[in-house]
N, C-alpha and C positions, 0 to 999 in steps of 0.2 A: 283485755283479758287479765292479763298481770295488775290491773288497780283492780279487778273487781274482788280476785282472789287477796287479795294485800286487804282490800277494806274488811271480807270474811271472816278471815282470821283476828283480824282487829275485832271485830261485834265479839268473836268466840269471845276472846282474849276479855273483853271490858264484860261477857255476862259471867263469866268464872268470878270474876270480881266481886259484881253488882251480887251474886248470889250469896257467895260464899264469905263476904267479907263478915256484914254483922258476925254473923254464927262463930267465923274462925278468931273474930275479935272475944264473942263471949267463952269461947273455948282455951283459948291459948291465956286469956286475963283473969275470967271472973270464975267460969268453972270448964276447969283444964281437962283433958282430954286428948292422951299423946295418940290412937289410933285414928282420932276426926284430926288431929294439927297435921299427922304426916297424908292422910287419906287427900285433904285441902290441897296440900301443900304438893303433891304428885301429880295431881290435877291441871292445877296453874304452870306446874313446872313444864307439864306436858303440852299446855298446850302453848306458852309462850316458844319454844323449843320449834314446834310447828310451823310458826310465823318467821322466825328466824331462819330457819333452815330453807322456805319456800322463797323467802324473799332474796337468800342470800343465792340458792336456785337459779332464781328469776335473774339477776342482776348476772351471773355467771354467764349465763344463757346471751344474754342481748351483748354483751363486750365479746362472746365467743364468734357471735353473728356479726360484728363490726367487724372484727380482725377478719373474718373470713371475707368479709367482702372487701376489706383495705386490700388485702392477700389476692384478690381477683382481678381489683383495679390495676395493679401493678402487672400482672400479665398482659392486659389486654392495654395498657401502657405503652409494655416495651414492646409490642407490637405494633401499636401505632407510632413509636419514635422510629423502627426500624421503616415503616414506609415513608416516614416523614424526610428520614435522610437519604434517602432514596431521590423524591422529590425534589430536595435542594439540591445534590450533586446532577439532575437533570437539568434544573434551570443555570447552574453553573455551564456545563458544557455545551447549552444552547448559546451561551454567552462567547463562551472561548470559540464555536462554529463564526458566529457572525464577526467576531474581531480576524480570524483567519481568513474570512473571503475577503471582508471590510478591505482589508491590506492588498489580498492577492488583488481586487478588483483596480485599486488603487497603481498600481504597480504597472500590470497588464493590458488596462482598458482606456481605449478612446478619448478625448475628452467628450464625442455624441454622445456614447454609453454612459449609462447609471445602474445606479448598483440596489437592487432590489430585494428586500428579503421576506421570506415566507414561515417563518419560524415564527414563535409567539411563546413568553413565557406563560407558566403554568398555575396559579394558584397551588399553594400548598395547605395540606391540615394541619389545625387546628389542635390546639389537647381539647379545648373544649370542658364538659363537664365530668371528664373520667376523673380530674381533681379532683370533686367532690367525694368520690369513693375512697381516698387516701387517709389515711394516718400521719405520716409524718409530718411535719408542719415545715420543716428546711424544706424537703423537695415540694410541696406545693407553693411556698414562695417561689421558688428556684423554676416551678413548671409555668407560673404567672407570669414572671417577666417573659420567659422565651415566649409563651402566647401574645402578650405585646408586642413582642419583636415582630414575632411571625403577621402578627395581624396590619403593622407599618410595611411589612415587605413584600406583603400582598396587595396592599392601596399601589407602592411604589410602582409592582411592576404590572399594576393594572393601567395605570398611569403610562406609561411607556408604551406598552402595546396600542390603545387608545391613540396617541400621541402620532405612532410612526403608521395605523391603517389612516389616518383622517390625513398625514400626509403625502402618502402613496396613494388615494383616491383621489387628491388635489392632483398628483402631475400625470395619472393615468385620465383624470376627467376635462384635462388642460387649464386646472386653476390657477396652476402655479406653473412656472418655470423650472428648468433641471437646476439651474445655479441655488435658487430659494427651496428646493428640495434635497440638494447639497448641504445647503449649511444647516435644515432640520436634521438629517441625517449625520450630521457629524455632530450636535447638542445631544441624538440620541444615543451614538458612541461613547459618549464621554459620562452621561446617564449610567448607560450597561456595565461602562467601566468600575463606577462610582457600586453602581447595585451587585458585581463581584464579590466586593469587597465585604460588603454586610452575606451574602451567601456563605462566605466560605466563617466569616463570624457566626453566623447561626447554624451552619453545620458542626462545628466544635462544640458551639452549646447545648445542642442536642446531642450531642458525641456524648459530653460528660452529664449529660441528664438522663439517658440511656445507661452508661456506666454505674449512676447511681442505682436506679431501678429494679438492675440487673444486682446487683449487691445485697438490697435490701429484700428483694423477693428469694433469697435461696432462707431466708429466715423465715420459714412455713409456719403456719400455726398448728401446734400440738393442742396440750388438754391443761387442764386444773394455772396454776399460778405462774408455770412457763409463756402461758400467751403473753403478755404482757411483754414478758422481756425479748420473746421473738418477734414481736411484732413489728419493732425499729420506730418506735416513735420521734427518736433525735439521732441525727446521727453521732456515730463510736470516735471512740478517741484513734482507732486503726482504720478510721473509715476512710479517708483522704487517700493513705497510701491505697486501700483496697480500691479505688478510682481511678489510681494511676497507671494499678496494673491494666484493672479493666480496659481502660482505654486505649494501651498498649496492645490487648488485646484487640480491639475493631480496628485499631489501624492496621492491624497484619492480617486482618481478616477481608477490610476492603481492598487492601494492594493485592490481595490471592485472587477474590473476585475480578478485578480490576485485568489481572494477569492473562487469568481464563478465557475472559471475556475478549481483549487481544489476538488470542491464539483459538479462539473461536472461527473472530471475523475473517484471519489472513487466513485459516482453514478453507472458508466459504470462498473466499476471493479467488484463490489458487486452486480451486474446482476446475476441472474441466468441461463445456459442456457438452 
C-alpha cells in the first residue's frame, strides 16, 4: 500500500513536470509572465509538499508500529523470564531433595537397601522467537546466549533423567546388581551436583536479564520524535546501576515469597485433623 501510494505521487509529481516545464521554460525566459511563473510554480510546490508529507507520514507510521511491538515483546518477555525462574529454582530444589535423602539414605540404611528416586528434572523455556520482536540489540545478544545456555541445560538434564530410569529398570528388571546400581547412582550425584551449579548460574542470568527488561519496558512509546528516544535502543550510561537496584529488587522479592511460602507449609503441617 505505502509503494503504491509513494509511486502516485511520484507519476503526479513527474506529470506537473512533463506539463508545465516547456511552457514555464517559455514563460519565465523568452516571454515572461509573473502570474503563469507563480500559478506553475504553486502547483509543483503543491504537489511535491504532498509526496513528502505522505511519505514522511508513512515512514512515522511503520517505526511507530515497530516500537509498539518491541514495547509488547518486552512484556510478554518479562513474563516469560518470570516463569522461567520459576522453573530453574524448581529443578534446583529437586536437586537439593535428592542430595538430602541421597545422605539420609546413606547414613540410616542397610547395606540390602538402595536408594531409589522418583523425581525427574524438568525441562525449562526457551526465549524462543519473542527476540525477534525486540529493539535493543544488547539485551537480544544478552537473551541469545542465556537461550544457549538454557538449550545445553536441557540436553544435560535430559541426559541424567534418561540415564538414572534406564538404570533403575536395570536393577528393578535384575540386570544389574545393587553394587553396579550403586556406583551409577553415585556418577548421577556428582552429575546433579555439577548441574547445580549451572542452575543457580542461569538463575542469576535470567535474574539480570529480567532486571534489564523490566528497566527498559517502563520507557513506553509516546508520539512524534520522543519514540525513538523512549524506545531504549542501547542501553544508558545509568543503566547498569538502574540493574542493580532492580536486582536488589527480585532478590527481596523472592526471599518474601520464599518466606510465605515457609509459613504456609508449617501452617498446613500443624493443622489439626
Amino acid at each position: 500500500m505505502r509503494e503504491k501510494v509513494s509511486a502516485i505521487l511520484f507519476v503526479i509529481v513527474l506529470a506537473y513536470i512533463a506539463v508545465f516545464s516547456a511552457e514555464v521554460f517559455n514563460k519565465l525566459f523568452i516571454d515572461v509572465d509573473n502570474k503563469f511563473t507563480e500559478a506553475a510554480s504553486g502547483a509543483f510546490l503543491g504537489a511535491f509538499l504532498a509526496f513528502v508529507f505522505v511519505r514522511f507520514g508513512d515512514f512515522f507510521k511503520s517505526y511507530s508500529d515497530r516500537v509498539t511491538k518491541g514495547h509488547s515483546g518486552l512484556i510478554k518477555l518479562e513474563h516469560l523470564l518470570n516463569s522461567l525462574l520459576g522453573e530453574l529454582d524448581d529443578n534446583a530444589y529437586i536437586i537439593d531433595i535428592f542430595e538430602t535423602n541421597y545422605k539420609k539414605h546413606a547414613e540410616q540404611s542397610s547395606q540390602n537397601s538402595v536408594f531409589l528416586w522418583g523425581n525427574r528434572l524438568s525441562e525449562v523455556l526457551l526465549i524462543g522467537d519473542v527476540k525477534l520482536e525486540l529493539l535493543n540489540i544488547d539485551l537480544i545478544n544478552e537473551l541469545f546466549i542465556l537461550d544457549v545456555h538454557l538449550k545445553k541445560l536441557n540436553d544435560s538434564m535430559n541426559t541424567v533423567n534418561d540415564v538414572y530410569v534406564e538404570s533403575k529398570d536395570a536393577l528393578l528388571g535384575g540386570n544389574i546388581d545393587k553394587e553396579n546400581y550403586q556406583h551409577n547412582l553415585s556418577n548421577i550425584r556428582t552429575q546433579l551436583q555439577d548441574m547445580k551449579k549451572f542452575l543457580v548460574t542461569n538463575i542469576e542470568e535470567t535474574k539480570a536479564a529480567l532486571a534489564a527488561v523490566r528497566v527498559l519496558a517502563r520507557n513506553r512509546p509516546l508520539m512524534g520524535y520522543v519514540l525513538r528516544v523512549l524506545a531504549g535502543h542501547k542501553y544508558g550510561n545509568k543503566f547498569e546501576a538502574q540493574r542493580v537496584t532492580e536486582i536488589n529488587k527480585l532478590n527481596a522479592e523472592i526471599h518474601h515469597g520464599q518466606t510465605k511460602g515457609k509459613e504456609r507449609i508449617e501452617k498446613v503441617m500443624n493443622m489439626e485433623n
